[in-house]
C-alpha positions in Angstrom: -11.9 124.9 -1.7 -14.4 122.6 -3.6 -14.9 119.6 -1.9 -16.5 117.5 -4.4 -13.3 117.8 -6.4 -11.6 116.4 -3.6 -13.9 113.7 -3.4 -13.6 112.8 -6.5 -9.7 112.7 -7.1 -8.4 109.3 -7.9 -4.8 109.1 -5.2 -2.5 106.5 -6.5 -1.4 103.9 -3.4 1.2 101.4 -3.8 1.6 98.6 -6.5 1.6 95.6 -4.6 -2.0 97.0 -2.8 -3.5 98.3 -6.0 -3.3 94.7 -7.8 -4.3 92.8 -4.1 -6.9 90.6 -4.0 -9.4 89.4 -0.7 -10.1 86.7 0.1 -11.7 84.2 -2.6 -13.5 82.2 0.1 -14.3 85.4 2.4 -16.1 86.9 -1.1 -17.9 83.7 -1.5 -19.0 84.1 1.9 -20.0 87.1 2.1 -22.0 86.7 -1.0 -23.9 84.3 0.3 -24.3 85.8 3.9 -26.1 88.8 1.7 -28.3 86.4 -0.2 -29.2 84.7 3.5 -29.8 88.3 5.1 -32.2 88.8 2.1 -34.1 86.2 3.3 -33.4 83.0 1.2 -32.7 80.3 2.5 -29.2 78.6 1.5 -26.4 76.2 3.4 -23.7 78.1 3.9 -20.8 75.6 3.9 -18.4 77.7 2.4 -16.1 79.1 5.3 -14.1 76.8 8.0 -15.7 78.2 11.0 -17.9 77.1 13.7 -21.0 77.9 14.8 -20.5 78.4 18.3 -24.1 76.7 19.6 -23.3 73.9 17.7 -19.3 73.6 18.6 -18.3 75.6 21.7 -15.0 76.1 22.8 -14.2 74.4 26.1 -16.2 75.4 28.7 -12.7 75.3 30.9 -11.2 77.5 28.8 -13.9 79.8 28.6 -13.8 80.4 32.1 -10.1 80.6 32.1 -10.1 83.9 30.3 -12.9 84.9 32.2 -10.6 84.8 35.3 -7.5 85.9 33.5 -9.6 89.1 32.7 -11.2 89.2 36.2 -7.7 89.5 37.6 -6.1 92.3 35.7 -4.4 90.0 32.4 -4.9 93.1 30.0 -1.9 94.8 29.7 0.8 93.7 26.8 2.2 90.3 26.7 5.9 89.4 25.4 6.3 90.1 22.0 7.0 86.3 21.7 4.1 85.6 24.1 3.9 84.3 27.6 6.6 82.4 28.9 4.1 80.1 30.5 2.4 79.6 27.2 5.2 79.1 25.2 6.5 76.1 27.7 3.2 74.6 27.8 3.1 74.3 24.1 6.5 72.9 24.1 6.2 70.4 26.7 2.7 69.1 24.3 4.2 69.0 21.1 7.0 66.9 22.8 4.1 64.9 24.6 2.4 64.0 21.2 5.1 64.2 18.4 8.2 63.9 20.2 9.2 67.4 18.9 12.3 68.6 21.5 11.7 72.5 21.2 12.8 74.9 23.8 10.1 77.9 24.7 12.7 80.1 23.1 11.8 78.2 20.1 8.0 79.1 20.4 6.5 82.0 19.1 2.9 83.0 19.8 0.9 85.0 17.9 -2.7 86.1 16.9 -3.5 82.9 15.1 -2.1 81.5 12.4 -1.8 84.5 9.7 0.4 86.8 11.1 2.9 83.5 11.7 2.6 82.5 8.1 3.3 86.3 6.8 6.1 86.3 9.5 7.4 83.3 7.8 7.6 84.7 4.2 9.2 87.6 5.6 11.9 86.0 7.2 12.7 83.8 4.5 12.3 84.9 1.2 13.5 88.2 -0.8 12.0 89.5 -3.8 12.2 87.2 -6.4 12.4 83.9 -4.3 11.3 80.5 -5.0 8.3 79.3 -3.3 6.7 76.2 -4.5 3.7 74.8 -2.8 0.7 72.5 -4.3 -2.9 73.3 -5.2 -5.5 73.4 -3.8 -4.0 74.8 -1.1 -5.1 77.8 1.5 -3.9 81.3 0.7 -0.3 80.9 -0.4 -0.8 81.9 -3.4 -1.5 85.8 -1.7 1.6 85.5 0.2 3.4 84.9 -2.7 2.4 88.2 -3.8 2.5 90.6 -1.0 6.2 89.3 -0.8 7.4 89.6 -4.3 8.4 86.0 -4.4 7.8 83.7 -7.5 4.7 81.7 -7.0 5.4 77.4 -8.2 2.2 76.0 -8.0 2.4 71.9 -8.3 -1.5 70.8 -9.0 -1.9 67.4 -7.6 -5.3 65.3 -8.2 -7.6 62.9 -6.6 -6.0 59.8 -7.2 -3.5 60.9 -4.4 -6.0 62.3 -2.4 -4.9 65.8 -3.8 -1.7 65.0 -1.5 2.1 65.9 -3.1 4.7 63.4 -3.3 8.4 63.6 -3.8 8.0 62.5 -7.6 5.4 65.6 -8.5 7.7 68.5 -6.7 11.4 67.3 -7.3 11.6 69.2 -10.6 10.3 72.2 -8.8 12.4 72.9 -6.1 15.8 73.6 -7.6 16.6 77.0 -6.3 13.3 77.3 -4.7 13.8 78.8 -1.1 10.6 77.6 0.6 8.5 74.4 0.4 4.9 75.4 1.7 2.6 72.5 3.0 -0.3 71.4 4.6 -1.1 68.4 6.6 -4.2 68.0 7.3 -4.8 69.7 4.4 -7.2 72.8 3.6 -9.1 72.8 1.8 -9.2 68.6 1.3 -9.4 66.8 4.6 -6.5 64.8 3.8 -3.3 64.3 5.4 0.4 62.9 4.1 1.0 59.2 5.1 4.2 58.6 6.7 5.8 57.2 3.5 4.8 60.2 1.4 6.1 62.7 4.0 9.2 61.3 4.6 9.9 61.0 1.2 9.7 64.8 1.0 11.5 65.0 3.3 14.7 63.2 2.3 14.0 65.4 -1.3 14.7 68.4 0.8 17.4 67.0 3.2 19.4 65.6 -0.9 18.5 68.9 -2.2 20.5 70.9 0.6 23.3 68.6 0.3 23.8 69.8 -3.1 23.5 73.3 -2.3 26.8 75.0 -1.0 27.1 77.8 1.7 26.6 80.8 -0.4 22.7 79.8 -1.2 19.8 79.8 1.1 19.2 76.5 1.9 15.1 74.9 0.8 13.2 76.2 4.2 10.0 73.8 4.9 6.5 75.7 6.0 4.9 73.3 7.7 1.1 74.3 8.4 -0.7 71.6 11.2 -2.8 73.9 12.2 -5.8 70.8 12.0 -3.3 68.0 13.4 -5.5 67.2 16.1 -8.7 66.6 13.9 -7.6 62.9 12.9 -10.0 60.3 12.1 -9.8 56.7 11.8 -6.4 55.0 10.9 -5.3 58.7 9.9 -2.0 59.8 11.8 -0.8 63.1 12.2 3.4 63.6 11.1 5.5 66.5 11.2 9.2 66.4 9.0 11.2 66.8 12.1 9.6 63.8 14.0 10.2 61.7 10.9 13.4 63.5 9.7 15.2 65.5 12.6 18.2 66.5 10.4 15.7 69.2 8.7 15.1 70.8 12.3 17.1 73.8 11.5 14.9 74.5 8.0 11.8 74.0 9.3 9.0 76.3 10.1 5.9 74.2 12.0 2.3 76.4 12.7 -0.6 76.1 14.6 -2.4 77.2 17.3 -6.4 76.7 19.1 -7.8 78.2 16.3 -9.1 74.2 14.6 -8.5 72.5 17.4 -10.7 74.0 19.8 -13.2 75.2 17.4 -12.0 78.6 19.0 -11.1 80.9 15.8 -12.2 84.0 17.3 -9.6 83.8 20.7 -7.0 84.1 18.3 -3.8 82.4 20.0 -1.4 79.9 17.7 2.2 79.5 17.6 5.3 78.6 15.7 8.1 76.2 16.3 11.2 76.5 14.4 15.3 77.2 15.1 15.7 79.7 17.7 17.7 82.2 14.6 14.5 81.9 12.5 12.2 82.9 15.3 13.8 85.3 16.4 13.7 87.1 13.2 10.1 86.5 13.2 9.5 87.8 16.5 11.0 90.8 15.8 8.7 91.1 12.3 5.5 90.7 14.5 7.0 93.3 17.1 6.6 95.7 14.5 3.1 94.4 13.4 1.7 94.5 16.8 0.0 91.0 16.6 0.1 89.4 19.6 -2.5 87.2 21.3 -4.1 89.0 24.2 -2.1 88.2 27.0 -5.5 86.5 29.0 -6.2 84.5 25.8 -2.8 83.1 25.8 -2.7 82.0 29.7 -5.9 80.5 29.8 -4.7 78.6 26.8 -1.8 77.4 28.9 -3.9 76.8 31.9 -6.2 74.4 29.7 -3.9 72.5 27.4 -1.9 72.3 30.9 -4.6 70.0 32.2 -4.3 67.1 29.9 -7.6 65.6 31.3 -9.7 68.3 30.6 -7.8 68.8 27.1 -8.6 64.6 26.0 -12.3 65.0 26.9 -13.1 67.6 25.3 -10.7 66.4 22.5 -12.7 63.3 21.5 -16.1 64.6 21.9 -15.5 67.6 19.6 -13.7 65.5 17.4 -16.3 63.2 17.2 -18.9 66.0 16.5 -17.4 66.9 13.3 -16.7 63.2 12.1 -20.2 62.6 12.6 -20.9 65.4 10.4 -18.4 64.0 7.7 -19.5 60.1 7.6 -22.9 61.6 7.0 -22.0 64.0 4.2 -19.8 61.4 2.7 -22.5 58.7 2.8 -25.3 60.7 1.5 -22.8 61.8 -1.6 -22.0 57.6 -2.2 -26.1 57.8 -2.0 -26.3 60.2 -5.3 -23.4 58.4 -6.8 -25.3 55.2 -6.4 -28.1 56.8 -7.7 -26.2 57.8 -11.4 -25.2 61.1 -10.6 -21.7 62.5 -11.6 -20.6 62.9 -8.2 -17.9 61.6 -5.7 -16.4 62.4 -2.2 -13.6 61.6 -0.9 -13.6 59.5 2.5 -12.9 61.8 5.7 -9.4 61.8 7.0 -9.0 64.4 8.9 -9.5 68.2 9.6 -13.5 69.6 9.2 -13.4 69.5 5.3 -15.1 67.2 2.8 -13.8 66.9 -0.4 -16.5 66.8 -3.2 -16.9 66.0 -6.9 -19.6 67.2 -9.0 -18.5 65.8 -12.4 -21.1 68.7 -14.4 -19.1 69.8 -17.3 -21.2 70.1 -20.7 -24.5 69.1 -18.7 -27.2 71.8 -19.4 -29.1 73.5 -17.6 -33.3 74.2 -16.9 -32.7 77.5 -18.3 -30.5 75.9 -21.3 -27.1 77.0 -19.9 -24.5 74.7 -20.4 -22.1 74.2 -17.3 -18.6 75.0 -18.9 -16.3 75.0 -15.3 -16.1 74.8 -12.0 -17.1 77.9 -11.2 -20.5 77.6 -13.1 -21.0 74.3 -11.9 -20.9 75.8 -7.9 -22.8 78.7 -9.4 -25.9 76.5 -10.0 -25.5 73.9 -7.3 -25.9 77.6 -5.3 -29.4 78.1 -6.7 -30.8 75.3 -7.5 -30.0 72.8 -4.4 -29.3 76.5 -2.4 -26.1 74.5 -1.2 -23.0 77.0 -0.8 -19.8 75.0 -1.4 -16.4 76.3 -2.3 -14.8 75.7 -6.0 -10.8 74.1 -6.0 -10.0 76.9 -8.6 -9.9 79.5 -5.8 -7.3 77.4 -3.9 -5.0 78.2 -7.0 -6.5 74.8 -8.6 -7.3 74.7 -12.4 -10.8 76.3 -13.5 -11.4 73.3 -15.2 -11.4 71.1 -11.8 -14.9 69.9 -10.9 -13.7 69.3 -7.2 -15.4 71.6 -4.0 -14.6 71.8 -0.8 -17.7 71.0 1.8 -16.9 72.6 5.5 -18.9 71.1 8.1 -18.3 73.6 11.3 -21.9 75.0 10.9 -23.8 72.3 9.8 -26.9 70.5 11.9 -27.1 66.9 11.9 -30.7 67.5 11.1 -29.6 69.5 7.9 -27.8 67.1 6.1 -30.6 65.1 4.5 -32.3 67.9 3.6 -29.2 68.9 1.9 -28.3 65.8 0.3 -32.2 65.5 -0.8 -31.8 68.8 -2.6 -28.9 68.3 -4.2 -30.5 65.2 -5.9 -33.5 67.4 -7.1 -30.9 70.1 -8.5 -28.4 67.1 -10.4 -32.3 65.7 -11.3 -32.6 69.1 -13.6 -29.9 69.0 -15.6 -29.6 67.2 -18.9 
């Protein structure tokens, strides 16, 4: 048999993986990762991750899994995860949001993905409904992977890229899932309490209407940065403002933000115990539990609530740091008569950033048409790696960028912000 025929033979695979796409932000990434290897010198601000020797995980909960290890934690966990971890979580979120959820209405997982594609699975059939705003993270893939009908609602600056009632009502008859984010990736902002209950009583009118043969409008709630506040920002969840939508709500998150501790891999859902359980068995299938030492040294730490608010407010603190100071040096260009503008920090480890550029030129003549051109120089001529709105389902046209700040020196920043003011210098 020849075996460079074989090589070369083209096999056909399935439809829905022949037309999937990666990542946006991972491709950026990795782009510029190459271009750093290479040996040119770029900030990478692109991905929200942490560098670990800047932000650490908690040095309690380090050595919890340590132990847990140590003493023979390695063999499978619950398919809905550890008891003790699932009450832990429940007793917290009751602590801090007043959220009454059993542990049977926890469900643990490997971080935050396999929750959210647990979630689409559980709720929507080909064909479905899903509305959700842009920017926003990654539901735009979900969409696809499960058949359902994508209704992206852009939303702007002048709400702080935020949906309200008024911009989604026309969207959501028939819709089976509402998908949002608060604090928001890739923004930084968060819903006020006005705005978020005002959704909220859309929904609760819009499953009034609805009779018993339709799926009622499901609400995916990801808060996977709720505990990276800042300022007069507060932190709601629908069912704390609204408990009447407890039974069509879906609420994620996990250690993943909140403990700068992306790599352990350990976040949960809350939701109705029928919905859960449907989930559970999804991810029982999928195999993606959190390691089972993972998950009880995460009990053990957010268990001591001592431990949990020290290291809470200096980590937090950290990363504001790192925002005022991005923020400030971008008023600093603006002052200066550059097209640019941020947003002031809210919450989360995101900036968002404006680089008004459209129809400037460049040194090489080029004439910056869109967003994506406009990132592509700031990239080589300030070598400052940012990531474009349009590939978080925003327009091409926007001239908005999310700035991540989880790898970032304090030390960098004015050299960052001086740079950029060369690169804006160039253009025409």
């Amino acid at each position: 048999m020849n075996s460079d025929l074989i090589k070369d033979r083209t096999y056909k695979i399935s439809e829905m993986a022949d037309n999937l796409i990666g990542s946006e932000i991972i491709q950026l990434a990795t782009e510029v990762n190459k271009r750093i290897a290479a040996g040119e010198k770029i900030y990478n601000l692109t991905i929200g991750d942490f560098n670990p020797e800047i932000f650490s995980i908690p040095e309690v909960l380090k050595n919890n899994i340590i132990n847990a290890y140590n003493n023979g934690m390695t063999n499978y966990p619950p398919a809905n995860g550890l008891p003790y971890l699932r009450k832990t979580v429940a007793d917290w979120l009751n602590e801090s949001m007043g959220l009454d959820y059993t542990e049977d209405e926890v469900l643990v997982s490997s971080g935050g993905r396999p929750l959210i594609y647990a979630t689409y699975r559980a709720l929507i059939d080909s064909g479905d409904k899903v509305v959700f705003p842009t920017p926003s993270w990654n539901n735009n893939h979900y969409c696809y992977i499960n058949k359902a009908e994508a209704i992206m609602v852009e939303t702007d600056s002048e709400k702080d890229f935020m949906p309200t009632a008024e911009l989604l009502e026309d969207h959501i008859k028939d819709a089976t899932l509402l998908a949002l984010c608060s604090p928001l990736n890739p923004t930084g902002t968060a819903f006020s309490k006005e705005n978020l209950q005002a959704i909220c009583d859309m929904v609760w009118e819009e499953n009034q209407r609805r009779d018993s043969s339709q799926k009622p409008l499901y609400i995916f709630y990801d808060q996977i940065y709720w505990t990276l506040t800042y300022g007069d920002t507060v932190h709601y969840n629908p069912v704390q403002l609204r408990p009447e939508l407890r039974d069509v709500t879906i609420s994620m998150d996990g250690i993943s933000k909140a403990m700068a501790a992306t790599g352990v891999r350990v976040g949960w859902a809350t939701g109705p115990k029928y919905i859960i359980d449907k989930m559970k068995a999804i991810l029982s299938h999928v195999g993606s539990w959190a390691p089972k030492s993972e998950q009880y040294a995460t009990a053990e730490f957010i268990s001591d609530r001592n431990a949990l608010s020290s290291y809470l407010s200096e980590y937090k603190q950290k990363i504001e740091d790192r925002l005022d100071a991005f923020y400030n040096g971008f008023q600093k260009l603006k002052d200066a008569g550059f097209n640019v503008d941020a947003i002031a920090p809210q919450a989360a480890m995101y900036l968002t950033v404006q680089f008004d550029l459209k129809g400037k030129q460049t040194p090489d003549g080029d004439i910056l048409n869109n967003g994506k051109e406009i990132n592509q120089y700031v990239l080589n001529a300030a070598k400052v790696a940012l990531v474009p709105f349009s590939s978080f389902g925003a327009s091409t046209d926007s001239t908005w960028f999310r700035l991540a700040v989880g790898v970032a020196k304090m030390e960098d920043i004015e050299p960052i912000i001086n740079q950029l003011h060369q690169a804006l210098s160039q253009l025409k």
